[in-house]
Backbone as XML, in Angstrom:
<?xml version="1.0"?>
<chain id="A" units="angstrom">
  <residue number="1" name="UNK">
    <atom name="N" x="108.157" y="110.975" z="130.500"/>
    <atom name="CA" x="108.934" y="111.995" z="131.158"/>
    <atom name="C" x="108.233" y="112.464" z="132.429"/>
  </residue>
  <residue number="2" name="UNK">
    <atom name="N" x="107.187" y="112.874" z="132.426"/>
    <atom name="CA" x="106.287" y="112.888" z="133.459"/>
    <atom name="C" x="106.253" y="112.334" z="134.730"/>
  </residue>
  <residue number="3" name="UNK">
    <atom name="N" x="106.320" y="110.905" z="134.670"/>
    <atom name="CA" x="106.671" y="109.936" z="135.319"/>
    <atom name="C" x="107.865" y="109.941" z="136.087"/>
  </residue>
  <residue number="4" name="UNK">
    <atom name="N" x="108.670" y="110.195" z="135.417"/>
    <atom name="CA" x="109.892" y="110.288" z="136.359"/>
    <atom name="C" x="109.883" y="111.519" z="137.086"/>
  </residue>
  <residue number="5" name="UNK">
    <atom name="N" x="109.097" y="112.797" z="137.006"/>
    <atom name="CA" x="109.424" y="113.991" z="137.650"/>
    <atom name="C" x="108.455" y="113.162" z="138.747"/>
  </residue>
  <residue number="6" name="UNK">
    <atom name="N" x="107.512" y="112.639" z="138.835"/>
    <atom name="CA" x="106.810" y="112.175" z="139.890"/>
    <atom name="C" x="107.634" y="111.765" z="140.816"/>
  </residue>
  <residue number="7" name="UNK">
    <atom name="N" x="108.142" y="110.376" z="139.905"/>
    <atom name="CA" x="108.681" y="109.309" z="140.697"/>
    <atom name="C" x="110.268" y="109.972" z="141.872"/>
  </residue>
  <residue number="8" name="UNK">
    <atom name="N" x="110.856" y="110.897" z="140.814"/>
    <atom name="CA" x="112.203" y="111.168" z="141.564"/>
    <atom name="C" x="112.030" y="112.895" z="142.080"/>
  </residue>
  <residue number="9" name="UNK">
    <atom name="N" x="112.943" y="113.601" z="142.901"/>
    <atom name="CA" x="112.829" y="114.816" z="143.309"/>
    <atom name="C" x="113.128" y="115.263" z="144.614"/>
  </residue>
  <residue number="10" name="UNK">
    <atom name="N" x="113.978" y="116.192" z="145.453"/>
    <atom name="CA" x="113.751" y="116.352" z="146.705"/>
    <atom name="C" x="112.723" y="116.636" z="147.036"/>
  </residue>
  <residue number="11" name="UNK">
    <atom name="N" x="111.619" y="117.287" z="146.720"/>
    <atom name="CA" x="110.640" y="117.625" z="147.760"/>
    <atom name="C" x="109.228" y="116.855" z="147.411"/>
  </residue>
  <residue number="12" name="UNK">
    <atom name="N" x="109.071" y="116.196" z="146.526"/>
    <atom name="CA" x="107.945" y="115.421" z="146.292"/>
    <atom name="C" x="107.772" y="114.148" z="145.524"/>
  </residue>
  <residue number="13" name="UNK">
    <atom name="N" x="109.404" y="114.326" z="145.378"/>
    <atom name="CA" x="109.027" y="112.252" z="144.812"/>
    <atom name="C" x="108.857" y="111.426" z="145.568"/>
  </residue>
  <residue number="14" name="UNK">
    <atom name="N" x="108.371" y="110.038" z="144.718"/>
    <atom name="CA" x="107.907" y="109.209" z="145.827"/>
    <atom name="C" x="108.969" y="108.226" z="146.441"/>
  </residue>
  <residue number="15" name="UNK">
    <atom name="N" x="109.962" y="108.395" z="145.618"/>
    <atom name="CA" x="111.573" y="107.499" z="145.949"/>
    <atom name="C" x="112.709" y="108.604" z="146.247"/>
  </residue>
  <residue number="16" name="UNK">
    <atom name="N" x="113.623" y="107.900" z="147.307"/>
    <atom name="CA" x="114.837" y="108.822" z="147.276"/>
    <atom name="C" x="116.125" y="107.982" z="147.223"/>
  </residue>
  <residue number="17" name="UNK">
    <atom name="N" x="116.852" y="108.562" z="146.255"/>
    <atom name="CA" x="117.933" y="107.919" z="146.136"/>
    <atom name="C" x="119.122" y="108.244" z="147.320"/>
  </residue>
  <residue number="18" name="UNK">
    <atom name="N" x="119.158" y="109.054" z="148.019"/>
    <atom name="CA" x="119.442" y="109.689" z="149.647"/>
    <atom name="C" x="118.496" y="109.516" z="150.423"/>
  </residue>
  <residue number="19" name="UNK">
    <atom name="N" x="119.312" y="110.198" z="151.592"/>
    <atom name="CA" x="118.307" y="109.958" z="152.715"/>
    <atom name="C" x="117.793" y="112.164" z="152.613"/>
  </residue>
  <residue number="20" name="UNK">
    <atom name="N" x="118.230" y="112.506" z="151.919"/>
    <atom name="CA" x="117.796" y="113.657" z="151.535"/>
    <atom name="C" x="117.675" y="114.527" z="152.707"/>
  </residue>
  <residue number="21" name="UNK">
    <atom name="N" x="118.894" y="114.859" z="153.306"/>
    <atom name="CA" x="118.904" y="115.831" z="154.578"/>
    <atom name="C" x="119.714" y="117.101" z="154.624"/>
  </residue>
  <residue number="22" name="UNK">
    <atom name="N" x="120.565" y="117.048" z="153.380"/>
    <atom name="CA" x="120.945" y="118.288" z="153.060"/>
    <atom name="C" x="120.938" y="118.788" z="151.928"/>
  </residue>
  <residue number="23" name="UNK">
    <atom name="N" x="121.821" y="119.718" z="151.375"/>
    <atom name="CA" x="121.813" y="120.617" z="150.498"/>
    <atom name="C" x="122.459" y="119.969" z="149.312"/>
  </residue>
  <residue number="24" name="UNK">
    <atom name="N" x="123.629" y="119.058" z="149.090"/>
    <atom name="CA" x="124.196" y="117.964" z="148.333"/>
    <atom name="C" x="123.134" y="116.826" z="148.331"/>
  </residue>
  <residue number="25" name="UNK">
    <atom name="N" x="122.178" y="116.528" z="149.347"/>
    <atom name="CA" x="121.667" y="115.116" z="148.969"/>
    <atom name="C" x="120.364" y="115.902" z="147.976"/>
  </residue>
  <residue number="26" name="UNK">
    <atom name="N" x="119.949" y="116.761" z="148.243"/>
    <atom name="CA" x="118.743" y="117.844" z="147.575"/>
    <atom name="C" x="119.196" y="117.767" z="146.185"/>
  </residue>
  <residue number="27" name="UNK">
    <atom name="N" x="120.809" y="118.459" z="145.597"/>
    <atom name="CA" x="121.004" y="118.190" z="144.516"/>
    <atom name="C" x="120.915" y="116.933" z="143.853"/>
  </residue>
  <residue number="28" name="UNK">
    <atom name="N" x="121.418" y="116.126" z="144.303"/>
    <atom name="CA" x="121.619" y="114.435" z="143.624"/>
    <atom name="C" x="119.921" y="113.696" z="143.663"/>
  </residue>
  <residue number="29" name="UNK">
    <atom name="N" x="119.075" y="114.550" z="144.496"/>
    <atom name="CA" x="117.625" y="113.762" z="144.306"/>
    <atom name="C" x="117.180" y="114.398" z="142.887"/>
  </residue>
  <residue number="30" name="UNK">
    <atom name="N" x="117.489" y="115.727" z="142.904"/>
    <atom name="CA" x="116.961" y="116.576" z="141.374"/>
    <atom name="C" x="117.703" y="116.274" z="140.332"/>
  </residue>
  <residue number="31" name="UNK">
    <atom name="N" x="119.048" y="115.796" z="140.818"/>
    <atom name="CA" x="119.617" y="115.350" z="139.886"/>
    <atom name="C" x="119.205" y="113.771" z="139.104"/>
  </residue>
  <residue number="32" name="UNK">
    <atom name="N" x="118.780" y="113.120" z="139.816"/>
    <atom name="CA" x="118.273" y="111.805" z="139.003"/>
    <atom name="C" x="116.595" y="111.804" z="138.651"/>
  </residue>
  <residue number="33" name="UNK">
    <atom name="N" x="116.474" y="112.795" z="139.015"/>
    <atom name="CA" x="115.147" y="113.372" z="138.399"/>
    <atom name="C" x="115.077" y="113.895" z="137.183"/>
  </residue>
  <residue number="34" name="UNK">
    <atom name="N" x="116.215" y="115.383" z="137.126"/>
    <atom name="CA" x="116.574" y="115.640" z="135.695"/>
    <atom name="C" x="116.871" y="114.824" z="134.727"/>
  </residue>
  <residue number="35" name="UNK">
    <atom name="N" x="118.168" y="113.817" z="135.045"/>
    <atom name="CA" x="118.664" y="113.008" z="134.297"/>
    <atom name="C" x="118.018" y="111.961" z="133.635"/>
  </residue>
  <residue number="36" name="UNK">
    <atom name="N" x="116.750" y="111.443" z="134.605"/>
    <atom name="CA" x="116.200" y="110.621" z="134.129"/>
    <atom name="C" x="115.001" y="110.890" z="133.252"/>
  </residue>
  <residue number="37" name="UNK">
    <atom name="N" x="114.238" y="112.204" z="133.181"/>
    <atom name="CA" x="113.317" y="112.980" z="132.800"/>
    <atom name="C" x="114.397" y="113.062" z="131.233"/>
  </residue>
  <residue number="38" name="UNK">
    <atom name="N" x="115.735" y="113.739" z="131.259"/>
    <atom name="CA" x="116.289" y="113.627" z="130.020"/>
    <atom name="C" x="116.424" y="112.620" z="129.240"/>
  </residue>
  <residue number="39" name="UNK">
    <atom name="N" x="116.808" y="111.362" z="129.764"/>
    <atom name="CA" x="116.785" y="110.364" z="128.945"/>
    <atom name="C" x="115.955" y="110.027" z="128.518"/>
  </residue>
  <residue number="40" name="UNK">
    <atom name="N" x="114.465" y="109.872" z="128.984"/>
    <atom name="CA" x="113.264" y="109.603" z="128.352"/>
    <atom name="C" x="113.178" y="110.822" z="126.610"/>
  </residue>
  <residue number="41" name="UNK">
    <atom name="N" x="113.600" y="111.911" z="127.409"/>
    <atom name="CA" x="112.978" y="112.974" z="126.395"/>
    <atom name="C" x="114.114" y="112.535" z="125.127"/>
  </residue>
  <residue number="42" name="UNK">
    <atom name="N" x="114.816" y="112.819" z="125.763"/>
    <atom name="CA" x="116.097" y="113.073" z="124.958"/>
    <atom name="C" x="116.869" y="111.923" z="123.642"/>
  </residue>
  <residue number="43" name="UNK">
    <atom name="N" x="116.489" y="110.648" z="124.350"/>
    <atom name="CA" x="117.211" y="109.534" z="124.018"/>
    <atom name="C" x="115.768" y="108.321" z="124.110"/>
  </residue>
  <residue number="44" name="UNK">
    <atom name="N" x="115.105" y="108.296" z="124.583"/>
    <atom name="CA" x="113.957" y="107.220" z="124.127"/>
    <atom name="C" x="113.002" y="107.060" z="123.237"/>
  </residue>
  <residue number="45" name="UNK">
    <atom name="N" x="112.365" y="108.588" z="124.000"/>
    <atom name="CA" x="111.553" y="108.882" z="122.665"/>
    <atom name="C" x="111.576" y="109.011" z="121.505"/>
  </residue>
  <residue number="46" name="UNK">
    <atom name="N" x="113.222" y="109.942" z="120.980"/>
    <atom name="CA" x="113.042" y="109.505" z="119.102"/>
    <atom name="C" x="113.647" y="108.353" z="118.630"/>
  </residue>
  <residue number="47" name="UNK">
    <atom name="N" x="114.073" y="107.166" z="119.761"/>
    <atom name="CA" x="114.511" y="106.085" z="119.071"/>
    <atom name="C" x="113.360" y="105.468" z="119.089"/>
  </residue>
  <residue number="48" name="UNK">
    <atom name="N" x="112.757" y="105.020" z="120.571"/>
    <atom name="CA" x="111.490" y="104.021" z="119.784"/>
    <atom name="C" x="110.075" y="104.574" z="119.569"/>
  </residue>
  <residue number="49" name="UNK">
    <atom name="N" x="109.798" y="106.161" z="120.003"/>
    <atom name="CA" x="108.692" y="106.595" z="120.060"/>
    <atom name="C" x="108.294" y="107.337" z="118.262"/>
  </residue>
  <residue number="50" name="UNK">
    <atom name="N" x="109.297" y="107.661" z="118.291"/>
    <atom name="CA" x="109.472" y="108.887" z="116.997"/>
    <atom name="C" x="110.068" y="109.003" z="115.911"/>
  </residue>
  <residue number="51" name="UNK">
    <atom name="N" x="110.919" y="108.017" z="115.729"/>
    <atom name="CA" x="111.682" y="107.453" z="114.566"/>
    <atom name="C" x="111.813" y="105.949" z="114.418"/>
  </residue>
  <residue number="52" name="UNK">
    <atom name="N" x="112.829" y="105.883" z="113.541"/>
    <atom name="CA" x="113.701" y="104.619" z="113.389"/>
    <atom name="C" x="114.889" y="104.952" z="113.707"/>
  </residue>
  <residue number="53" name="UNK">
    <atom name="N" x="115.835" y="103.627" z="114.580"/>
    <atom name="CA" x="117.490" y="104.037" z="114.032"/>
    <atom name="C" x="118.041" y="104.299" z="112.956"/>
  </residue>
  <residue number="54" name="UNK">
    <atom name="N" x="117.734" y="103.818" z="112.073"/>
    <atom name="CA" x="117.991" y="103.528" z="110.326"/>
    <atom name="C" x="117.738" y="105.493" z="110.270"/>
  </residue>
  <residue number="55" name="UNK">
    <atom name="N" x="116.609" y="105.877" z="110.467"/>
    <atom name="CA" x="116.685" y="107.148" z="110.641"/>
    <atom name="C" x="117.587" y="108.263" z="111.138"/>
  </residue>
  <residue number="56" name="UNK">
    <atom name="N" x="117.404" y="107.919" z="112.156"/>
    <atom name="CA" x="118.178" y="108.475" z="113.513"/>
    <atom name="C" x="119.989" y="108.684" z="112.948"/>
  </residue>
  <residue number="57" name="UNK">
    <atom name="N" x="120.544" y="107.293" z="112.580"/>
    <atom name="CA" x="121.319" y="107.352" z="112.331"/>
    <atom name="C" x="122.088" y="107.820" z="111.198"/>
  </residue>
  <residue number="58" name="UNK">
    <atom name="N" x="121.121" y="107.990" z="109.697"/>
    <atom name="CA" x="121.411" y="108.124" z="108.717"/>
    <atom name="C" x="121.165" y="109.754" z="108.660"/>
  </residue>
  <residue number="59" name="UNK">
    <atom name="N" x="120.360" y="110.513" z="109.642"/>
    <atom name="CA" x="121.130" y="111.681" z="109.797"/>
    <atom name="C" x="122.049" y="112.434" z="110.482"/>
  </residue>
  <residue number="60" name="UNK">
    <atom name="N" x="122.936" y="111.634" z="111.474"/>
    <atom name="CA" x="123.881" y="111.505" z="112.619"/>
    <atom name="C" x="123.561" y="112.412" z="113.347"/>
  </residue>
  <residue number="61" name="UNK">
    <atom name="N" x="121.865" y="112.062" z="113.986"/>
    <atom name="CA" x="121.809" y="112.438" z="115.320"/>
    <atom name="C" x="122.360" y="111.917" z="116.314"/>
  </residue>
  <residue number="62" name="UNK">
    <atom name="N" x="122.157" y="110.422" z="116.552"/>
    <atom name="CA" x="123.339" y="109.423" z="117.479"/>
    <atom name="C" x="124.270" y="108.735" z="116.959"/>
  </residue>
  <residue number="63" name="UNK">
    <atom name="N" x="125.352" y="108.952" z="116.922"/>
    <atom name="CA" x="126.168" y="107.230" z="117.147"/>
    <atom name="C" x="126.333" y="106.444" z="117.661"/>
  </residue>
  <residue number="64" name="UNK">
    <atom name="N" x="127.169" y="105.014" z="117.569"/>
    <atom name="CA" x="127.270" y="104.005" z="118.484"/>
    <atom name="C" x="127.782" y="104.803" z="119.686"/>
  </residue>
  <residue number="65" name="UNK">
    <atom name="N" x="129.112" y="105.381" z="119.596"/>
    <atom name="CA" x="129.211" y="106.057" z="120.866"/>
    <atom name="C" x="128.390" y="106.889" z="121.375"/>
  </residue>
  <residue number="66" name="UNK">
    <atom name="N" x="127.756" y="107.663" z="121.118"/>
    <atom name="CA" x="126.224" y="108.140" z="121.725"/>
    <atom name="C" x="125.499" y="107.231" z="122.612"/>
  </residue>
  <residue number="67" name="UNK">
    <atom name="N" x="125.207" y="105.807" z="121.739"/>
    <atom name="CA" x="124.589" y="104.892" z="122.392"/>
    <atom name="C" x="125.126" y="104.115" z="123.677"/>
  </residue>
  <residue number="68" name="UNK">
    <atom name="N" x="126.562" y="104.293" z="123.678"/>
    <atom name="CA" x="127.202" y="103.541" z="124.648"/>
    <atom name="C" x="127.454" y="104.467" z="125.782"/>
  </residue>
  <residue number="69" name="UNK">
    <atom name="N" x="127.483" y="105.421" z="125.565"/>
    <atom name="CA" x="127.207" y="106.666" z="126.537"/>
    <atom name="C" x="125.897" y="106.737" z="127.263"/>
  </residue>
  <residue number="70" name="UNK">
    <atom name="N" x="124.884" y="106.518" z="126.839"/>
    <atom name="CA" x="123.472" y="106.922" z="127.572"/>
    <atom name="C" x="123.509" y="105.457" z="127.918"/>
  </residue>
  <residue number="71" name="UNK">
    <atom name="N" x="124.018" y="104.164" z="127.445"/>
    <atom name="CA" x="123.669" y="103.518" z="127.784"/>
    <atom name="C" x="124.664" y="103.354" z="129.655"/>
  </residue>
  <residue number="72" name="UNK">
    <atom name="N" x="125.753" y="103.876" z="129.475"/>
    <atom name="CA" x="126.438" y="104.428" z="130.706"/>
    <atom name="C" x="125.521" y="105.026" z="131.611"/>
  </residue>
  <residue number="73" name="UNK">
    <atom name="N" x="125.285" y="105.905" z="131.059"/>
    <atom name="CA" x="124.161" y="106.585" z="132.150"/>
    <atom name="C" x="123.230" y="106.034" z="132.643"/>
  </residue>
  <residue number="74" name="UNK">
    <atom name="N" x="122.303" y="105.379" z="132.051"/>
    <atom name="CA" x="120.829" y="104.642" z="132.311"/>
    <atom name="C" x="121.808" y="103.529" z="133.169"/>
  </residue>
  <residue number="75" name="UNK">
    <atom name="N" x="122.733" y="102.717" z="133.110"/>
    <atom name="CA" x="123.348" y="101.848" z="134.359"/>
    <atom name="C" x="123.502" y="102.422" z="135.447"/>
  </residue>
  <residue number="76" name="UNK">
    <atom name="N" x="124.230" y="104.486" z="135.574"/>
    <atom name="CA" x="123.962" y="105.032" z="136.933"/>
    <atom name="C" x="122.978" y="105.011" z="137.279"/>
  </residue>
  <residue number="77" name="UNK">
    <atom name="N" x="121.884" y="105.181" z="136.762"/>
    <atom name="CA" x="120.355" y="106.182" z="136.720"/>
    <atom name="C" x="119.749" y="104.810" z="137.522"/>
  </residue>
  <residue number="78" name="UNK">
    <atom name="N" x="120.192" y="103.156" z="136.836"/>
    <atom name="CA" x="119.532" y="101.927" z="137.132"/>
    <atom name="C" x="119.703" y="101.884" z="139.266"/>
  </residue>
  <residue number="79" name="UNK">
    <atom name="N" x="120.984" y="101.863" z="139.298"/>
    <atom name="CA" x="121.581" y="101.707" z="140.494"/>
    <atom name="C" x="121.246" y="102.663" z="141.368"/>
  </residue>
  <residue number="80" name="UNK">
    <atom name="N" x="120.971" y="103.627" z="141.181"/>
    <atom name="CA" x="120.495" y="104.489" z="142.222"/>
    <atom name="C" x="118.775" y="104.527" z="142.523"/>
  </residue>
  <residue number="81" name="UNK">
    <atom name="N" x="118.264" y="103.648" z="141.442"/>
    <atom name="CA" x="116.973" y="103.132" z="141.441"/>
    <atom name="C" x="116.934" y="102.060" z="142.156"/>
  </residue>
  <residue number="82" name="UNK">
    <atom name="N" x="118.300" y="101.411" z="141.850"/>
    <atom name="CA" x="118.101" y="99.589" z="142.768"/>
    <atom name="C" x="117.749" y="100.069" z="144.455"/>
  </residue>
  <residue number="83" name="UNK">
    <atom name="N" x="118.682" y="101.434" z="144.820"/>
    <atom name="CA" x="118.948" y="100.912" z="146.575"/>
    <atom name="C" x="118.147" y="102.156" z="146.587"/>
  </residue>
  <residue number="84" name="UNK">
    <atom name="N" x="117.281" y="102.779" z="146.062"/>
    <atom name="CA" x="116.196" y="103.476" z="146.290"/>
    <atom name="C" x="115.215" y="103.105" z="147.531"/>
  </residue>
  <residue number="85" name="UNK">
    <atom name="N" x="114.309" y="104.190" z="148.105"/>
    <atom name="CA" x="113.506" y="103.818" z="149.343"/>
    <atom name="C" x="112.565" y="104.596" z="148.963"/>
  </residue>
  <residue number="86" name="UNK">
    <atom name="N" x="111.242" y="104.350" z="149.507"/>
    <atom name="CA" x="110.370" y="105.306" z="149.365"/>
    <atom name="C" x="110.197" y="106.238" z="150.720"/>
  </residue>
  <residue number="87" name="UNK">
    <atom name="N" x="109.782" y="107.055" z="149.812"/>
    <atom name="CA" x="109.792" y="108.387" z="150.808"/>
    <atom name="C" x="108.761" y="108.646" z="151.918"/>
  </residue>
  <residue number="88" name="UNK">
    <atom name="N" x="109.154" y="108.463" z="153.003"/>
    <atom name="CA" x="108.393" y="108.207" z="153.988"/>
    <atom name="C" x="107.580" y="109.010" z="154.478"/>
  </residue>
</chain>
């Protein structure tokens, strides 16, 4: 999680998914900062860090649709990583 607050952010990450010159591109840099900081926390860690699925699932913390959902997301989260630049 850490990692990504580094990596993404308007005012001190090291990538921007904008060219980060206004007040909308400011949101959408914090925004794939948050988002991606969440998925780690939220959705990585107790599947492969902290549990099992067999777990996970047998107390319906996620479902398949859960899974097909974040897995939605992590494809935005991917793409705005692909045409990423570093911050100059």
């Amino acid at each position: 999680q850490s990692l990504m607050g580094e990596v993404f952010g308007k005012d001190k990450g090291l990538l921007l998914v904008t060219p980060n010159s206004d007040l909308i591109e400011n949101d959408i840099e914090d925004g794939q900062k948050f988002l991606s900081m969440g998925v780690v926390t939220g959705f990585k860690n107790p599947v492969v860090s902290h549990s099992t699925i067999e777990n996970i699932k047998s107390r319906g913390l996620f479902t398949e649709k859960d899974c097909l959902d974040i897995l939605s997301l992590t494809s935005h989260l991917q793409q705005r990583l692909v045409k990423a630049k570093k911050r100059p």
